[in-house]
C-alpha positions, 0 to 999 in steps of 0.5 A: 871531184866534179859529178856528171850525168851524161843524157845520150851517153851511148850516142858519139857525144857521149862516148866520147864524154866518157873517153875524158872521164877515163882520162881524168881521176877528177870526174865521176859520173853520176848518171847515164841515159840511152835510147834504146842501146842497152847493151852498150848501156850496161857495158857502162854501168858496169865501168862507171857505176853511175847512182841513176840510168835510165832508157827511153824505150820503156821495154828496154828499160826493163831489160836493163834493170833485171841485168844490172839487179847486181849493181847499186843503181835504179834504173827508170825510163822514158821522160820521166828517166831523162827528168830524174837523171838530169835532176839528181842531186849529187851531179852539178853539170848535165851534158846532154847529148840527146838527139832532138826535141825530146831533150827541151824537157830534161834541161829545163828540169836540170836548169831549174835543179841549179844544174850547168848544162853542157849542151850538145843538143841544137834542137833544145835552142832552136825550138826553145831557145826564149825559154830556156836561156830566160830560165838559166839566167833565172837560176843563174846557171851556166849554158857552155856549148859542146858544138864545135862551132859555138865552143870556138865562138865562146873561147874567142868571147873569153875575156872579150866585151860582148857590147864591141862584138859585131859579127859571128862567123860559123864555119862550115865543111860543106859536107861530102856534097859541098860542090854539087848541084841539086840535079847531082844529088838527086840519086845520092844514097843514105852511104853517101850521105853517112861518108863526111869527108872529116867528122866522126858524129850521130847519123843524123847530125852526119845527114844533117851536115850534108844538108847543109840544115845543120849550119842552119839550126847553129845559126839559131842556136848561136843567136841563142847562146850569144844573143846576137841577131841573126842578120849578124851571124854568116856562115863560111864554108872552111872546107879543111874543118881546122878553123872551127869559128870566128868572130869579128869585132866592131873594130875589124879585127877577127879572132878565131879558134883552130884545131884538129877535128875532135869533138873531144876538145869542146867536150872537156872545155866545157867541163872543166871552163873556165880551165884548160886540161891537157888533151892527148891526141892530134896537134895542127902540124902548120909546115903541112897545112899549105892553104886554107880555103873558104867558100859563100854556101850555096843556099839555092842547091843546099836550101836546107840551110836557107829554110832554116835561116829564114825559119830562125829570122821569123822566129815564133813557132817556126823554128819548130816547125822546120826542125820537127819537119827535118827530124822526121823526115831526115828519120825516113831518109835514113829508113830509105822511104824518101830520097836526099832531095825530099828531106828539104821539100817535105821541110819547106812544105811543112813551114808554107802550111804553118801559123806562127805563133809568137813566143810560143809556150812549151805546150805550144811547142809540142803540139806544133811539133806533133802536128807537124809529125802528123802532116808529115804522116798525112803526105804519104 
């Protein structure tokens, strides 16, 4: 039996975390956290029986607990809910599947517990990366990637030896604006920023992938995760979405993983590596496939990705900066306060204004991560 706790399982990582456990007598799930969907929450408490929940809005926290007081678990909240369910004892593997910064603290807490990590949350390394990898290699624990792209990148290492590595190729869909100009998305609305052409995800890594941002912080986490510079890793808009990365080795031969679009893939590989378990669901059926396309990203229209590669390449403080600034004001788009094109604007502004820091401490990281909240605020 494998004991899990799930950070964000309301959210589509985590649902669909829980989609494996149902179909696998071998997990069993020691912790559940949510934002704020308690009634989602409870629904899993009930199913579930997790020892620890916890919610990270205090008041809904509270809720929670008197509606559950039938049930054997504690309920707490906020960080220190996050902190205590990513550190119970019984649980080997964490899958944090929270949206944001707000997941750096909670690894680090189950890094230091001796807890592997099955990360879905980019921002944990793209801000943190210098730190968190140096404290899993600390504690000799492992970090095993749920994205997609980075699962494909890690399955195709397997067995392999780093050292005759020599590119990382990141594929991308290019979003439902993969063929627009910035004059084109001008008007576009939250519904057709929200409609991706091939992926079920979160609504904010959805506007995140119509940016285009979104390759950019999986650029950052790649270098992270496969120690690999950045001028090493390229992205290849792969518009069918059944090539989920690539990797090119000193010798020219390039190796990649296909599959179906389903996030359920990755999920499980990472729960179960080193082995394989049956997954029901779509097979390729290659008689149908009649071409795969690939295309060079357009980072003059979609500069969000530009922003972050550059952010990535600098290093320091500045990775933080550009995902703070793009967490805020892609939370405003959504909200309808700003338009598409303002996510990428108020993102570059927020990078001119900064002093890097170099290899900032997580006190630094999250004071640059407020002052960047609070010159955003200071725009309006």
């Amino acid at each position: 039996m494998k004991n899990i706790a799930i950070l964000g399982s309301t959210g589509s990582i985590g649902t669909q975390t829980l989609d494996i456990v149902r179909a696998n007598d071998d997990l069993q799930v020691i912790a559940l956290t949510a934002g704020s969907n308690i009634e989602l929450l409870e629904q899993q408490i009930r199913e579930f029986k997790p020892k620890v929940a916890a919610v990270w809005d205090e008041e809904k926290a509270v809720l929670l607990s008197q509606r559950v007081k039938d049930l054997d678990v504690e309920v707490y909240k906020g960080m220190e809910g996050l902190i205590t369910a990513a550190t119970t004892d019984d649980a080997v593997i964490v899958v944090l599947a929270v949206v944001g910064m707000v997941g750096i603290r909670p690894a680090l807490a189950a890094i230091n517990a001796h807890k592997d990590i099955a990360l879905a949350n980019k921002e944990t390394l793209v801000t943190a990366g210098h730190i968190i990898m140096q404290t899993a290699a600390q504690n000799n624990v492992k970090i095993l990637p749920v994205d997609s792209e980075h699962s494909a990148i890690f399955q195709c290492l397997n067995g392999e030896k780093r050292e005759q590595l020599s590119s990382l190729l990141l594929t991308a869909s290019g979003g439902p604006f993969r063929n627009m100009t910035r004059e084109m998305m001008k008007n576009v609305t939250v519904e057709d920023a929200l409609n991706h052409p091939n992926w079920s995800m979160g609504r904010k890594i959805t506007i995140d992938s119509a940016t285009m941002v979104n390759k950019g912080l999986e650029i950052i986490e790649a270098k992270w995760l496969f120690d690999v510079d950045i001028d090493n890793i390229r992205v290849v808009v792969q518009p069918q979405s059944l090539i989920h990365s690539m990797v090119e080795f000193v010798d020219g031969a390039v190796m990649a993983q296909l599959g179906t679009p389903d996030m359920r893939l990755p999920i499980q590989y990472a729960l179960y590596y080193p082995d394989r378990r049956n997954l029901k669901g779509e097979r390729i059926d290659f008689s149908k496939i009649s071409s795969i396309n690939f295309q060079i990203p357009d980072m003059e229209n979609f500069r969000g990705l530009y922003l972050a590669r550059e952010a990535g390449k600098a290093g320091g403080s500045l990775p933080t900066v550009m995902n703070a600034a793009n967490e805020k004001a892609v939370a405003m788009f959504l909200n309808r306060k700003i338009g598409f094109l303002d996510i990428t604007d108020i993102m570059e502004k927020c990078m001119n204004r900064h002093q890097n820091i170099n290899n900032p401490t997580l006190e630094d990281i999250l004071s640059v991560e407020q002052d960047t909240y609070d010159y955003i605020d200071s725009l309006k």
